[in-house]
N, C-alpha and C positions, 0 to 999 in steps of 0.2 A: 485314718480312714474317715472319709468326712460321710455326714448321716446320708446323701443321697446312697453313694456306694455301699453303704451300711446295708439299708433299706433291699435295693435292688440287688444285688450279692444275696445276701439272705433269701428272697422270693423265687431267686434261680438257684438255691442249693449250696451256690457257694461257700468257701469258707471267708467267714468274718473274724473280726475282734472279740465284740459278744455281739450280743442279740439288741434291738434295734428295740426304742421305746415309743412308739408313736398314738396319737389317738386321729382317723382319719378324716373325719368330719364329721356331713349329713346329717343321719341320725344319732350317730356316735362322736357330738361336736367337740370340739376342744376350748371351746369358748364361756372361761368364765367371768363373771363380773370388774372380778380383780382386774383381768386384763381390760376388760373396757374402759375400766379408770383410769389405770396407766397411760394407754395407747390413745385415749381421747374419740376410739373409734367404739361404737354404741351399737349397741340392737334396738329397736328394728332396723333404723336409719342403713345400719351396713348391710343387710340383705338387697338392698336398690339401689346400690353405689359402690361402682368395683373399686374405686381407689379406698375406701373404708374398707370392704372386704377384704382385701389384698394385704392392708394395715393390720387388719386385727388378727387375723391370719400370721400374720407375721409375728407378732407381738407377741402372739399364745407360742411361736414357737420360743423368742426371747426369753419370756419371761418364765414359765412354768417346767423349760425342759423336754416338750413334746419334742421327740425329731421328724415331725416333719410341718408343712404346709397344705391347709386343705379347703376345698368349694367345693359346694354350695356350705351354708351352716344348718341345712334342713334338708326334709322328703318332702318339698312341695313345687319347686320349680317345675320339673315338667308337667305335674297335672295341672297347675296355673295356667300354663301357658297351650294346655288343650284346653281349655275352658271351663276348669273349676274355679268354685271362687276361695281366696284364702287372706284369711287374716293374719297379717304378720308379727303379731305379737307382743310383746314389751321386751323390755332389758332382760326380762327373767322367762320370759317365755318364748319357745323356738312358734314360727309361724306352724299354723295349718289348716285344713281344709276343713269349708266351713259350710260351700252348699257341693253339691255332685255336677259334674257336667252332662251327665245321663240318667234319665229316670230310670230306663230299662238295659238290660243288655244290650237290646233292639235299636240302642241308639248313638249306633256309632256315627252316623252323617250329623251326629251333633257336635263331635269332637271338633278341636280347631288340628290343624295340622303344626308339630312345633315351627317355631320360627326362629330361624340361627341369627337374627337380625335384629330383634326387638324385646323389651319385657327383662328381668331378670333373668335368664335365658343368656343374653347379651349380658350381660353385668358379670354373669358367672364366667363366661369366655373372656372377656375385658381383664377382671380381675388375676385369669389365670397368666397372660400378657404381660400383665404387669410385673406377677411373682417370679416367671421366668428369668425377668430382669434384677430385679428386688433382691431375691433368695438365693444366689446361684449354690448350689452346695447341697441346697436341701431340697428333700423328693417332696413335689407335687403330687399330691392326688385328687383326682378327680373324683368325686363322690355323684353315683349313679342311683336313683329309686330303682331297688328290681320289680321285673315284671306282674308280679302276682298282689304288690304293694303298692305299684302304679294303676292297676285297675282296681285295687278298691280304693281307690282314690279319687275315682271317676265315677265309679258307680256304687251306690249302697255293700258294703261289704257283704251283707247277709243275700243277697240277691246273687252274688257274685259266688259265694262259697256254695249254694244252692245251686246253680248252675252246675258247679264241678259234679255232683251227681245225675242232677236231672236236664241240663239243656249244654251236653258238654260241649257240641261244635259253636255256641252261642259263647264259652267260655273260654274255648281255643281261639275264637277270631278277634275276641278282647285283649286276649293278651298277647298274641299275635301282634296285634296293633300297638301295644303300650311298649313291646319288644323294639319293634320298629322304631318309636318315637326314642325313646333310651338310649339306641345305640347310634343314633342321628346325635346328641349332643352329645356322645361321651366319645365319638367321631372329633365333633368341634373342638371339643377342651384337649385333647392330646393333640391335635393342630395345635391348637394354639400356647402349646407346653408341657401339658401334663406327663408326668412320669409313670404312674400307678395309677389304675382304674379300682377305685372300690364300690363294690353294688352290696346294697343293705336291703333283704328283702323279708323286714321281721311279720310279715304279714302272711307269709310262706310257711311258718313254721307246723313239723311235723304235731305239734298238738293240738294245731287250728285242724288241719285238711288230711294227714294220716301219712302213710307213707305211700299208699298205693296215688295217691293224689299227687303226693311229692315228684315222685318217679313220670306222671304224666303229663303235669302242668308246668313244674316248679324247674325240676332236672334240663329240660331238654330248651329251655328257654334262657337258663341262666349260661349255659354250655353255648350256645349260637352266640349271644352276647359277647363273654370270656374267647371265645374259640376267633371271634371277627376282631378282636381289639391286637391280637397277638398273630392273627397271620396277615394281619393290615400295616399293624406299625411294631409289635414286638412287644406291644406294652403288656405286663405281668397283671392278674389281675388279685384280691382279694375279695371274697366272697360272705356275708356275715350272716348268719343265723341265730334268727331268736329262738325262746324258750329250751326245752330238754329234747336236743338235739336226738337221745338214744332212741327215741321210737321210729327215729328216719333207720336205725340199722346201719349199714355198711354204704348206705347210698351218697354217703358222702362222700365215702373216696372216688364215687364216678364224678364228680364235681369236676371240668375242667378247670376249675381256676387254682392258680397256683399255692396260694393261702386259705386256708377258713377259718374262720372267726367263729365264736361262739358266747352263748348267754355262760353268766357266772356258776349257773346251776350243773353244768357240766366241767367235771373234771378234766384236765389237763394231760392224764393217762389213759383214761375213756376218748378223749379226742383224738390221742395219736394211733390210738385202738380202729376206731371206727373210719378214720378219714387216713388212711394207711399210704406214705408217700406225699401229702400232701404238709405246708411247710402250716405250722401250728400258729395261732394266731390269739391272746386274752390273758387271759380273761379276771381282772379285777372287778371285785362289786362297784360297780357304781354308788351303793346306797355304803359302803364301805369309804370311798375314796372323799365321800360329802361327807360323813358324818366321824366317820372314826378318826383318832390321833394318829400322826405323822409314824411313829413307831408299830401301831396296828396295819399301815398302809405298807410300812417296810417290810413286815413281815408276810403279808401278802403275797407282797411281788416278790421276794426270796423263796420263796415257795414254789409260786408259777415255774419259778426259770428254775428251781431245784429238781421241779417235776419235768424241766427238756421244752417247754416253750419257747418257739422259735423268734415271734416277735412279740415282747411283753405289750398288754394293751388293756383299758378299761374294758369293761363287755360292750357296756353299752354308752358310751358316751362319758361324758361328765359333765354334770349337774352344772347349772350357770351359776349358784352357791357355794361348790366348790372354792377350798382355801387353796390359792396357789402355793401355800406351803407341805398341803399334802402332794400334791401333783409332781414339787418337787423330790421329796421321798421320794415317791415312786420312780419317778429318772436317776435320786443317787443310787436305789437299789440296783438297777442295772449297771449300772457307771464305776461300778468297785472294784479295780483294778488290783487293791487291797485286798482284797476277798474272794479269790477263786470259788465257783460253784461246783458243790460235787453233784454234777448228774445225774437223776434216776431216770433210768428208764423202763 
């Protein structure tokens, strides 16, 4: 079973071999230094050049074990390309935004409208193009800013969460609009190959805006997104959530997207608890996968998958520090053909 089938098998319920190792991109990137040194392909330089991106992308799949391929390697393309400004970074730092495209709510005829054409935007399409060609085997995914993380992207966060109480039609036509812009390039990039759509909206999370917030800004926007990518093209989606997911409640299984992801802080039994039906998605520490020994990481991920983890995955990304020898652990922990897991559930 090659990792595309792996991947997508798994997100539709299928049965698989085992469970699928992937880290998806965006926020949650798979890019660490090691691999740049290898691949010769660099940060910043490769967030503005799809054939670096497409490379390095590549290479973290090579070298580290991830099964899959993924663009963008950040949460700033789309608000870039509405007219924020953003700094992209160094070798060890992911790009991001640095001034707002809007002072006020009030300023939406500020925004630019994205453009399928130009800017990183176009690199991120290009690149996926290429991977199509490149990678055949392995699942593309598209990494998406969610709605709630795109508009405080644009405008002052604290203004924006303020609204959710006090100026809410001022907060629905924001992210209305940032919905709009999202699902215009995550349109492009399955054109242009993508297999799996993944939207990271840790800016959403139930301990920033509550659950009653969840339920009205966060739910019904990330479901129009998920709900138009799969009656459009079929494409499966994964959904990731930051911090301690338990104060959202049950609201996760109304999630249409077919996977969710979650912060390390929630258990692996509490998530197949609360998000009921839908395919499991995590959760290693991140500050675990940088800093602890290769046997600390294996034990980890034996655990995840002991606990019924559908698809093994850092929480949040990993660290551009990151040893690609932990990264590997964690792909042989899954990969043990030797070693049957006994399932709890």
């Amino acid at each position: 079973m090659n990792q595309k089938k792996r991947l997508i098998d798994t997100l539709q319920n299928l049965p698989v071999d085992r469970p699928p190792f992937i880290c998806p991109g965006g926020m949650m990137s798979m890019i660490v230094t090691e691999v740049m040194e290898k691949s010769g392909c660099f940060w910043p330089q490769a967030h503005s050049d799809a054939e670096l991106m497409a490379g390095l992308t590549s290479e973290a799949n090579r070298f580290s074990g991830v099964e899959n391929v993924g663009v963008p390697f950040c949460m700033t393309v789309e608000a870039e390309a509405m007219g924020a400004r953003v700094d992209l970074g160094s070798q060890e730092n992911e790009p991001r935004v640095v001034e707002y495209a809007m002072e006020t709510l009030a300023d939406l005829d500020k925004l630019t409208p994205l453009d399928l054409t130009r800017g990183r935007v176009k690199v991120c399409i290009d690149a996926v193009k290429l991977l199509k060609v490149t990678a055949p085997g392995v699942p593309i995914i598209a990494n998406l800013t969610g709605p709630v993380s795109l508009a405080t992207s644009l405008v002052d966060p604290l203004l924006y969460y303020r609204a959710l109480r006090r100026d809410k039609e001022a907060a629905h036509r924001l992210t209305r609009h940032a919905t709009d812009n999202a699902v215009a390039f995550g349109d492009a990039l399955i054109e242009a190959g993508a297999d799996v759509v993944c939207i990271a909206d840790p800016s959403a999370t139930g301990e920033l805006i509550g659950g009653k917030a969840f339920a009205e800004f966060v739910l019904p926007y990330l479901n129009r997104m998920t709900e138009h990518f799969r009656s459009r093209f079929g494409t499966p989606a994964i959904v990731h959530i930051c911090g301690d997911v338990k104060s959202l409640g049950e609201l996760l299984a109304e999630l249409s997207a077919e996977a969710v992801s979650v912060d390390s802080v929630v258990g692996i039994p509490k998530l197949k608890q609360l998000a009921r039906g839908k395919v499991t998605m995590g959760n290693i520490n991140t500050f675990l996968l940088e800093q602890g020994g290769p046997e600390a990481v294996v034990r980890a991920g034996t655990a995840c998958l002991a606990h019924g983890v559908d698809i093994l995955a850092p929480a949040c990304g990993i660290g551009p520090r990151t040893p690609i020898s932990n990264i590997r652990s964690l792909a042989d922990s899954v990969a043990r053909p030797e070693q049957p897991l006994q399932v709890l559930r």
